[in-house]
VEXROKOL-308999 format. One line per field, with one value per residue (C-alpha): x, y, z. Coordinates in steps of 0.1 Angstrom, whole numbers, plus 5000, padded with zeros to 4 digits. Layout:
px	c(X  ...)
py	c(Y  ...)
pz	c(Z  ...)
***
This chain:
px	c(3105  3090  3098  3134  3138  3118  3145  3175  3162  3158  3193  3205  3191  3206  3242  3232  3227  3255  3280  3259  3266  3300  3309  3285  3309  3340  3331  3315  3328  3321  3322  3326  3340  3327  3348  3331  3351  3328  3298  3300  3307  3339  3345  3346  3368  3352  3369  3380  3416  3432  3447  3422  3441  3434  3450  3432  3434  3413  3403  3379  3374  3363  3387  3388  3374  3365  3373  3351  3347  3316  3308  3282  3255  3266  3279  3308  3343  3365  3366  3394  3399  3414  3428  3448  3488  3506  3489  3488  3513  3516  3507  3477  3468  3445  3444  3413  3417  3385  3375  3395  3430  3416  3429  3420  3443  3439  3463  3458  3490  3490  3526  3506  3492  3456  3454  3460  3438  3452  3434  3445  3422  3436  3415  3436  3402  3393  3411  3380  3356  3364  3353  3324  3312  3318  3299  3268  3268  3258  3251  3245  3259  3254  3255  3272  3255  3280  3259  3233  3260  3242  3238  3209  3187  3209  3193  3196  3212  3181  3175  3185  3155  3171  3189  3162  3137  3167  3163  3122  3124  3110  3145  3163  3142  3151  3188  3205  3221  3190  3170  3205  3205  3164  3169  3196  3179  3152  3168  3187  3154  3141  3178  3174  3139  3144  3172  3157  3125  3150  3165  3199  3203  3235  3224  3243  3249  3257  3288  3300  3297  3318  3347  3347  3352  3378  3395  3393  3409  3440  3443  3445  3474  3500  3526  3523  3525  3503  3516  3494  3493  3464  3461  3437  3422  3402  3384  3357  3328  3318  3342  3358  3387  3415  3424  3450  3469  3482  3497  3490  3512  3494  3516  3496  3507  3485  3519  3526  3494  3496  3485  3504  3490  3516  3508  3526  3521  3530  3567  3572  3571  3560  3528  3504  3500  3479  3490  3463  3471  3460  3429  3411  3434  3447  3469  3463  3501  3504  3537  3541  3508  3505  3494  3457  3447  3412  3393  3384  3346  3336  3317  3327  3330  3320  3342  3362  3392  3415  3403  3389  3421  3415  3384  3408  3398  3377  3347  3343  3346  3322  3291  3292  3280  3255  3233  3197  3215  3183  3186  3225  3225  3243  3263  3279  3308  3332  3356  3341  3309  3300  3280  3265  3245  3233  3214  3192  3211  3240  3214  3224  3256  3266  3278  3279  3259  3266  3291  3303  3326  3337  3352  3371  3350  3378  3383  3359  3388  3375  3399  3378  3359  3345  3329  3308  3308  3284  3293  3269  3270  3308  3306  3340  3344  3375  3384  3407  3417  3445  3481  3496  3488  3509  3517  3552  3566  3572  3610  3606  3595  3619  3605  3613  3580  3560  3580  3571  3589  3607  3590  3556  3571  3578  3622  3643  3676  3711  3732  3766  3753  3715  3726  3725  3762  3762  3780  3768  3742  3750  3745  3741  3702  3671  3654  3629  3648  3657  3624  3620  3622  3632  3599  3609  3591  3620  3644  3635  3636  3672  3685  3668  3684  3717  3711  3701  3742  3756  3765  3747  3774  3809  3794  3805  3776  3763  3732  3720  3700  3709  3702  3673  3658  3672  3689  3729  3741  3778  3805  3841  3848  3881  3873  3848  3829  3816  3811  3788  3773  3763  3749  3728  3708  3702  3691  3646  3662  3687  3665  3650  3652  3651  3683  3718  3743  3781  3800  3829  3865  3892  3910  3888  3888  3924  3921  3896  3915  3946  3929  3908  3933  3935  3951  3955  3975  3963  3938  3950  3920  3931  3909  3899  3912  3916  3932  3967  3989  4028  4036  4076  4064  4040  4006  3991  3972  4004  4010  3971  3972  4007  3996  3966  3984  4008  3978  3962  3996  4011  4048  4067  4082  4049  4038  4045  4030  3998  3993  4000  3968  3950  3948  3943  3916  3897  3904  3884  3855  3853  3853  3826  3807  3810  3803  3770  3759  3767  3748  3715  3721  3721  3692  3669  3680  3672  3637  3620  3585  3566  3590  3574  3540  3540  3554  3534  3527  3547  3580  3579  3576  3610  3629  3621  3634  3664  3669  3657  3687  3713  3707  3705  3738  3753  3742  3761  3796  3793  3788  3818  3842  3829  3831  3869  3877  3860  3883  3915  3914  3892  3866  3830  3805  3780  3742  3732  3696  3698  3692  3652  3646  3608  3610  3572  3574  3600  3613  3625  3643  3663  3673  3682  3700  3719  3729  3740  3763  3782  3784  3798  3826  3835  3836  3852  3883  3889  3894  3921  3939  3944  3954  3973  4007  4006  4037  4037  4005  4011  3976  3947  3919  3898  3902  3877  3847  3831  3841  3826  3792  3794  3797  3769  3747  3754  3743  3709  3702  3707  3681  3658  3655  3652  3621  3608  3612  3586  3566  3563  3557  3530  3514  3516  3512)
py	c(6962  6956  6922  6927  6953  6925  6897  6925  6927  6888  6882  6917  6902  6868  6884  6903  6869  6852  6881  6877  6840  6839  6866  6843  6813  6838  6841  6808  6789  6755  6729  6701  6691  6664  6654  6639  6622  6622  6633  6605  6616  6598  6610  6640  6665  6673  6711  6717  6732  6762  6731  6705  6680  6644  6620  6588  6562  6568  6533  6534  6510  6543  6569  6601  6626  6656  6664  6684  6699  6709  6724  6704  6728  6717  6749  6740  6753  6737  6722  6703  6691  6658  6642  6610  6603  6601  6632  6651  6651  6630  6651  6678  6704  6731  6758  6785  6817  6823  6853  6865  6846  6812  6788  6752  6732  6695  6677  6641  6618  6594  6574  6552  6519  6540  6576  6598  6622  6649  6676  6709  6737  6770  6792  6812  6823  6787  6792  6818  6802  6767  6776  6798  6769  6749  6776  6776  6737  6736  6697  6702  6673  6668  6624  6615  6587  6570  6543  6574  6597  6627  6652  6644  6668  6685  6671  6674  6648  6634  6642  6675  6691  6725  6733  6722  6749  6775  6763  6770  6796  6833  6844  6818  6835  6869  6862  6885  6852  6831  6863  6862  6827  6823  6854  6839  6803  6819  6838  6809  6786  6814  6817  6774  6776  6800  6785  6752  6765  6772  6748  6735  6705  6711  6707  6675  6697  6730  6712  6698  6731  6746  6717  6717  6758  6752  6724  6744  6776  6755  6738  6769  6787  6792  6797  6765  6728  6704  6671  6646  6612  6589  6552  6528  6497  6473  6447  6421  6430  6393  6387  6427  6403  6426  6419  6455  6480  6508  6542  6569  6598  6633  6661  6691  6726  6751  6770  6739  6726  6694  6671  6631  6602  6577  6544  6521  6486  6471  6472  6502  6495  6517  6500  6529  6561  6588  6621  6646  6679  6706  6707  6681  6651  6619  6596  6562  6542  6507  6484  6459  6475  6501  6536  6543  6578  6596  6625  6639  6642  6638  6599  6575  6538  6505  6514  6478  6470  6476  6515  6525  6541  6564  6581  6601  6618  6646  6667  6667  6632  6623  6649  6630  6598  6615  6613  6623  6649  6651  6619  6619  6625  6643  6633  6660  6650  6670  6679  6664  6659  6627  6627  6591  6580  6548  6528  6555  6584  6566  6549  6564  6555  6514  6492  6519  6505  6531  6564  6582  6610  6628  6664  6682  6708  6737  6737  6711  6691  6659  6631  6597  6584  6546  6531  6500  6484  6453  6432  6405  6381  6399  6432  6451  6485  6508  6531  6563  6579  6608  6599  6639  6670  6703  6729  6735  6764  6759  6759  6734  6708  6692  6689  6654  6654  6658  6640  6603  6575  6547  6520  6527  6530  6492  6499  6486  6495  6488  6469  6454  6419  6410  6391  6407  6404  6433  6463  6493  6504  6522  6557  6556  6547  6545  6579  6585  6571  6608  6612  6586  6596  6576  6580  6582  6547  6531  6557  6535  6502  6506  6519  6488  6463  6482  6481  6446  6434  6466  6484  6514  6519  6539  6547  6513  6522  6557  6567  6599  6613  6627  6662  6640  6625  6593  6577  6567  6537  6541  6518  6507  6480  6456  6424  6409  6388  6418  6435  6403  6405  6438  6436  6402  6426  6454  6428  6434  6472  6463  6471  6501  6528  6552  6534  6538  6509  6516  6488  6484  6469  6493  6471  6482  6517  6524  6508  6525  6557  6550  6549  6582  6616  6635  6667  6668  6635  6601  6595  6568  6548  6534  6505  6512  6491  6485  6513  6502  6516  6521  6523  6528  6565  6560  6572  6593  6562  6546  6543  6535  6507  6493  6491  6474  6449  6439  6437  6408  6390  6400  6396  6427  6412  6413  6444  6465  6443  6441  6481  6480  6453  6468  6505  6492  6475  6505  6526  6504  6496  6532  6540  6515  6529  6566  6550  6534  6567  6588  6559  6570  6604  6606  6585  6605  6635  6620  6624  6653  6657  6663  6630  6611  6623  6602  6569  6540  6528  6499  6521  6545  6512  6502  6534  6532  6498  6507  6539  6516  6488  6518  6531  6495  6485  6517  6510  6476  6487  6517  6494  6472  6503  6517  6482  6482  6514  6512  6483  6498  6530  6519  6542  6537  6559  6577  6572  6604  6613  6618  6655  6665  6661  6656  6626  6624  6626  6621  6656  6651  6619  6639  6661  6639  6618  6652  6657  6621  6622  6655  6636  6609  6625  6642  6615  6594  6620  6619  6585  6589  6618  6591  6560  6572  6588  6625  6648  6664  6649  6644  6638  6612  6625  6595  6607  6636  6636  6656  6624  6602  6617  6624  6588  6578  6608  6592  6557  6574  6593  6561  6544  6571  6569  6532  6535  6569  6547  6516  6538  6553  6522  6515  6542  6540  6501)
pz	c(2301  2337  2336  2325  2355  2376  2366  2371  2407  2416  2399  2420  2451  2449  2441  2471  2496  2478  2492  2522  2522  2518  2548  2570  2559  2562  2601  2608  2637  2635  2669  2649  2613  2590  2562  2532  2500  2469  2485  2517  2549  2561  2599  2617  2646  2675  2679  2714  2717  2697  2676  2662  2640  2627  2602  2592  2560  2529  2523  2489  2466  2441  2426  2449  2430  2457  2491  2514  2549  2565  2597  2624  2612  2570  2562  2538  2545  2523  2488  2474  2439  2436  2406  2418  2406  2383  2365  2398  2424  2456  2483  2471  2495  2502  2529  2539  2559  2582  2606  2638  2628  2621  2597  2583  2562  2545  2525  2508  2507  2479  2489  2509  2494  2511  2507  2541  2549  2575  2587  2611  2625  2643  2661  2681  2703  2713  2750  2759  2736  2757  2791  2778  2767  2795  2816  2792  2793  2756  2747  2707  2685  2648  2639  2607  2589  2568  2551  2543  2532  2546  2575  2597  2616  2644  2679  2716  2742  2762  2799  2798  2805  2819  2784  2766  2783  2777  2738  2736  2757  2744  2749  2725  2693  2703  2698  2674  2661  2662  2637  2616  2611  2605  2575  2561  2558  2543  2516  2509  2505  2480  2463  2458  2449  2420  2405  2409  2385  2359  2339  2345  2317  2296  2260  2241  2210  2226  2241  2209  2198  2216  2221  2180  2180  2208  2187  2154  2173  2188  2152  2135  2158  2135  2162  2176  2168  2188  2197  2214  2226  2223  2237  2215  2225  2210  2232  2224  2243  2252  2283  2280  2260  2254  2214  2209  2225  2202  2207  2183  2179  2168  2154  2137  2127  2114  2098  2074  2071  2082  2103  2104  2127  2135  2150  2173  2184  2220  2213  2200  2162  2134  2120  2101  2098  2085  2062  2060  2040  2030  2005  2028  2010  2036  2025  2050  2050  2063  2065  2037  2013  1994  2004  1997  1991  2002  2002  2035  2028  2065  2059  2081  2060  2085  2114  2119  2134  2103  2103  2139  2150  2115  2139  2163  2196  2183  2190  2153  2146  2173  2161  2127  2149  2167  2139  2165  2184  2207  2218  2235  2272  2290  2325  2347  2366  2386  2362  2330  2306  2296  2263  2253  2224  2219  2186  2189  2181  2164  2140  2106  2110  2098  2126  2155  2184  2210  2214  2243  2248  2279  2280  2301  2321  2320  2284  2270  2258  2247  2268  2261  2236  2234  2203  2206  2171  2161  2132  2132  2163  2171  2193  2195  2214  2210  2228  2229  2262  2258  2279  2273  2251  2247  2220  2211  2198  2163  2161  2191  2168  2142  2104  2102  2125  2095  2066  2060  2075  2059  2078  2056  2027  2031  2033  2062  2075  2062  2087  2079  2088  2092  2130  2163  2158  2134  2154  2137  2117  2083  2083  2048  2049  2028  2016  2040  2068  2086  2096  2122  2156  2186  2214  2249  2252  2228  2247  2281  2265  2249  2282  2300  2273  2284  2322  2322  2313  2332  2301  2312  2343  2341  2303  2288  2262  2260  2244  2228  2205  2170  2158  2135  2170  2167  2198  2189  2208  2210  2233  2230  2247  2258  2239  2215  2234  2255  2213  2214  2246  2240  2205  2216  2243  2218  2191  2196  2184  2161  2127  2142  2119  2149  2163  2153  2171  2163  2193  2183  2204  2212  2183  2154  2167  2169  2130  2117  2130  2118  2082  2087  2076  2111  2111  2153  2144  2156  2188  2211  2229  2257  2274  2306  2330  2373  2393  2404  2433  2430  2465  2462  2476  2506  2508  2534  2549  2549  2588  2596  2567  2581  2618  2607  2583  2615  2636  2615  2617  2579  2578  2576  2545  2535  2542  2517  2486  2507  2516  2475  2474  2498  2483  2451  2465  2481  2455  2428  2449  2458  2424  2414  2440  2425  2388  2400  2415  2388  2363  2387  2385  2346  2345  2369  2349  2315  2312  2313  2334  2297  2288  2318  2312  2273  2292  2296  2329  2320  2308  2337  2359  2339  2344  2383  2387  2370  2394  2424  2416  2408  2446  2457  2441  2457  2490  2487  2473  2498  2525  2518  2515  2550  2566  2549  2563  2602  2602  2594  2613  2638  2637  2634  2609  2627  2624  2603  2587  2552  2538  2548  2509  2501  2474  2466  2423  2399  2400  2442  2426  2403  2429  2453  2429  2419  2456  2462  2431  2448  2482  2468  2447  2470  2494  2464  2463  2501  2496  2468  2486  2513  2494  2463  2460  2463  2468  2505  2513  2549  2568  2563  2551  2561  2598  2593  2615  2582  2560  2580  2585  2544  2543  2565  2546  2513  2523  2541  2509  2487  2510  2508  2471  2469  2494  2476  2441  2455  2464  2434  2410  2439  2426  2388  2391)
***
């Protein structure tokens, strides 16, 4: 009992001088900040005004991990937890409240190709503090060693003889603050020395421990379904030659007892799977053989390249290779364990030469795993690293989720001809079919087979998805050799089971609807064709086009057939102009942000060169119709800033995508109240200061998104 109350007091004591600690640091003020990434002092702010601030370039060859600030005497002020793009955002920040008023923010821009570091310190005392020092003639300075990464003893500038007696001097140790400081660096010496006699090593097979109790307790949630998102490699070791790329597809609920493994090659395609049920049973499915059914007994077979994606990201999994659990080690990182294993531990288990896992420090998550297999003189290592995980609510997940897909089962689709030329697919199709689901990875690459022969503008070709998941590609179009054209780009998805085509002319529609009983009577499609001006009325522009016209030496003969021309004219490029903004509205407002989290790097690259040619192909038609109209009524666009949006992640795009599409419809229908017929329209719209500066507003937005878009496929590339 004494030496329980004896331990009560030490651990009493040290609460005591942490409290202590922190209130020091609360009132601390520093004449000098150093600013360390990952533990390496970077630079530093000499503090001399009420407002200290400084920006500078990040340039590391490492990943920035950690951000701190320290005061000249190493007293740390600020800590900031950095976890690069795309799974953070652009710009992260953090902000600390100090004694008497005083602030100190710091914020880390990733748009740059380097990081940017900016830094601002308030204290709103510094005016008085400034020329009290000035009278004291204080001459302290703290060197930063950069190469050494570490704070070196604070000195004294040479020849000052006169301060220097003031330092030694008997008055100097009977400072209040001199006795403060001296206490408090001796209960922190004691507070480091105790802790340092204890041990602090993180024990291998508590942590598997606890990540397989955490795994079993989200597994067994009956009100959720867990869906996550694993990329596999496989890479010869010799040379780090990369052999396979595969994403695998985890969907697992607790309420039906189920958990199915989907995998998917480069492209997208269906090529295994895995069905484990309940009882322990898994059922292993691979295209063109026959399913091969298991028991679940917990042994692992030779891990090879025909079965290493079977092993998962799991806790589980990866205690049943640490076979000498005493022998893993155990690396702390900021945010993450990494537990490794090599022959040694692994031994008892055939072929595995080595196993590491890293978890995730807040929940002990396990996010990585890497598997170094020999097989004779060959050496292969897989690896599993985890793109997105969430838990859905269970009527948020479809059932076709769990139900087994057509692909594995060895059946294809039904298509009225096996060519690309083949305009829809049947929706008659194999059992089994209903359960496919279109990714948001195929989702991206039908769009892009779309974008790249403009089908995707005006909605020539629309897709969606299907109350089964599947995306439905659906167009009707003026003559067959655009059917063709379209059906040729959609051919590397034309016997996707998760695709539906039906392209078909405005011919075979009106036919196939003439033969389908309608009770509302018969739908007419009309084609769509070029917007044409009957000027036998005038339009409002009528007298600003017609002075214009005579001005360039047209014939009054002539006249009237060319204001007929010329509206036309603005009119259509106006509206292409509207139909390509409205295409990059729709398509920055497609994806969701837990959509963009499962994309590739190389998809999400995809869908922002798609939005970067939309806004690029906007500024261009936009540009033509302001030149057109500067020229006719003689007036020139101002020079206007585009809205103060902040574009620094996918979600400003989508806004300011959403605001451009109103400023140009709007601007779109100015235009039409001027050049089209309209009973006791009287004055010219187009003469508006406000249209004019909408029109420049439009065209600054559009460039805005173009530049925020590179800069955002700089990042994920």
């Amino acid at each position: 009992m004494p030496e329980r109350r004896g331990k009560v007091r030490v651990m009493e004591n040290i609460a005591k001088t942490v409290q202590r600690r922190a209130r020091e640091t609360f009132e601390h003020r520093p004449t000098e900040l150093l600013f360390s990434i990952n533990g390496f002092v970077l630079s530093s702010l000499k503090i001399g005004s009420e407002r200290s601030e400084q920006s500078q370039s990040v340039q590391l060859d490492e990943k920035i991990s950690f951000v701190e600030v320290f005061s000249e005497q190493g007293v740390r002020l600020l800590f900031l937890d950095v976890e690069p793009p795309p799974d953070r955002p652009l710009v992260q920040e953090a902000h600390v409240s100090l004694s008497d008023g005083r602030q100190l923010d710091l914020s880390l821009n990733f748009s740059n190709s380097w990081p940017a570091l900016h830094a601002v310190y308030l204290d709103p005392l510094m005016k008085a503090d400034t020329a009290e020092r000035a009278e004291s003639g204080s001459s302290e300075v703290l060197v930063a060693d950069q190469s050494k990464g570490a704070f070196q003893e604070l000195g004294f500038l040479r020849g000052q003889s006169a301060s220097w007696r003031k330092v030694v001097g008997s008055h100097f140790w009977l400072r209040p603050a001199t006795v403060t400081a001296l206490i408090a660096v001796a209960l922190i010496a004691g507070f480091l020395l105790f802790w340092s006699s204890a041990p602090t090593e993180v024990s291998a097979a508590e942590l598997l421990e606890s990540s397989i109790e955490a795994e079993r307790a989200i597994a067994g949630k009956t009100d959720a379904v867990l869906h996550r998102t694993v990329n596999f490699e496989e890479r010869r070791v010799a040379g780090d030659e990369l052999i396979a790329k595969r994403r695998i597809e985890i969907w697992q609920s607790a309420q039906r007892k189920i958990k199915t493994l989907r995998v998917y090659d480069e492209k997208g395609f269906l090529i295994s799977g895995q069905w484990d049920r309940e009882g322990g049973s898994q059922t292993i499915y691979r295209r063109g053989a026959r399913p091969q059914s298991q028991s679940d007994s917990g042994a692992h077979p030779t891990i090879g390249p025909d079965n290493a994606w079977q092993l998962g990201l799991s806790a589980e999994a990866f205690r049943s290779f640490i076979t000498n659990i005493e022998r893993a080690r155990v690396e702390e990182r900021v945010d993450s364990y990494v537990i490794t294993g090599g022959a040694e531990a692994t031994g008892n288990v055939r072929g595995l030469s080595s196993a590491a896992l890293e978890l995730r420090r807040a929940d002990l998550r396990p996010v990585k795993q890497t598997l170094v297999v020999q097989s004779g003189n060959d050496a292969r290592k897989y690896t599993f690293s985890e793109i997105s995980f969430e838990q859905r609510p269970v009527n948020a997940v479809a059932p076709a989720m769990f139900e087994l897909d057509a692909e594995l089962l060895g059946l294809t689709a039904n298509v009225n001809e096996t060519s690309p030329k083949s305009s829809e697919t049947s929706l008659s199709q194999p059992p089994g079919a209903a359960s496919v689901m279109a990714t948001t990875e195929l989702e991206v690459q039908v769009i892009g087979f779309l974008h790249q022969i403009g089908a995707d503008v005006g909605q020539e070709a629309t897709v969606t998805r299907t109350a089964e998941g599947k995306l439905l590609v659906q167009a009707v179009v003026n003559t067959d050799q655009r059917k063709q054209e379209i059906l040729h780009s959609l051919a590397p998805v034309a016997n996707n089971l998760a695709v539906v085509i039906q392209i078909e002319t405005a011919t075979e529609t009106q036919r196939r609807i003439s033969r389908t009983p309608s009770q509302s009577g018969t739908e007419e499609i009309v084609p769509s064709q070029s917007l044409t001006i009957n000027t036998a009325e005038v339009i409002p522009a009528h007298a600003d086009v017609r002075r214009y016209l005579l001005s360039r030496g047209v014939p009054d003969s002539r006249v009237a057939e060319e204001i007929n021309a010329l509206a036309t004219r603005t009119l259509n490029r106006s509206n292409q102009a509207l139909l390509r903004v409205l295409a990059l509205k729709s398509l920055a407002n497609r994806l969701s942000p837990d959509d963009l989290r499962t994309l590739s790097g190389e998809s999400r690259t995809k869908w922002l060169e798609m939005l970067g040619a939309h806004a690029e192909s906007f500024q261009r038609q936009s540009a033509t119709v302001r030149q057109d109209l500067e020229a006719l009524f003689n007036i020139r666009a101002p020079l206007v800033e585009a809205d103060s949006f902040d574009i620094t992640d996918e979600a400003g795009l989508s806004r300011a995508a959403t605001t451009l599409a109103q400023l140009v419809s709007a601007n779109d229908e100015t235009i039409r109240s001027s050049f089209s017929i309209s009973s006791g329209a009287s004055s010219v719209a187009v003469n508006s200061p406000d249209f004019w500066r909408s029109l420049a507003r439009a065209e600054s937005l559009a460039a805005k998104i173009d530049r925020a878009v590179q800069k955002l496929k700089t990042v994920h590339e």
